[in-house]
N, C-alpha and C positions, 0 to 999 in steps of 0.2 A: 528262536530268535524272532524279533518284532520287525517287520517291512513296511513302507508303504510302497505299493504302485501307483506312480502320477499319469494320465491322461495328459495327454495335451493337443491343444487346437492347433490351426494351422498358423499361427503367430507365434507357436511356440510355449504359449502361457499355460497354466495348470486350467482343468476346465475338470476333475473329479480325482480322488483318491481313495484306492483299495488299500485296507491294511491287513496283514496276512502275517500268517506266525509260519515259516519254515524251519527244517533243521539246521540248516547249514547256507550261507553264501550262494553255493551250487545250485542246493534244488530251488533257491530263488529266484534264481536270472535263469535255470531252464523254465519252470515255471511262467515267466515274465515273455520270456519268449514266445509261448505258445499264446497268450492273450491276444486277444483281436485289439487292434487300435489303428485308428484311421490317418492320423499323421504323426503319431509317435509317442513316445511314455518313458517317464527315467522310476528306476527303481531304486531305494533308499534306506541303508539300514542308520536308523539314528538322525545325525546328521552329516553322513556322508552317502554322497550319490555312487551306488555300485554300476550305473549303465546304463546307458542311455541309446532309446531303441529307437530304429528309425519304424513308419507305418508305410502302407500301400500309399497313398495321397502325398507322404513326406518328401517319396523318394520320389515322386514325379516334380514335384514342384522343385529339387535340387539338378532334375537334368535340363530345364527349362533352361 
């Protein structure tokens, strides 16, 4: 199955996209998970959004 993984800056907007061929749902968002991203990334089969990740910088700026 076709993916993309979306970057996103700290306004929330796309700032790059990885596209990734998984088996399944699963091993995508574990996959997604382990990616380094600085204020967060939604992952995407088609056009529906499977998840959306918070980053290290995301989650400080939401305790502010």
């Amino acid at each position: 199955m076709n993916y993309r993984f979306v970057h996103l800056n700290s306004s929330g907007a796309a700032t790059r996209a990885e596209d990734w061929t998984c088996a399944s749902d699963v091993e995508a968002i574990e996959r997604a998970s382990q990616e380094p991203r600085s204020f967060g990334a939604e992952l995407w089969r088609d056009n529906q959004r499977l998840s959306i990740l918070t980053g290290p910088l995301g989650a400080e700026r939401a305790q502010e």
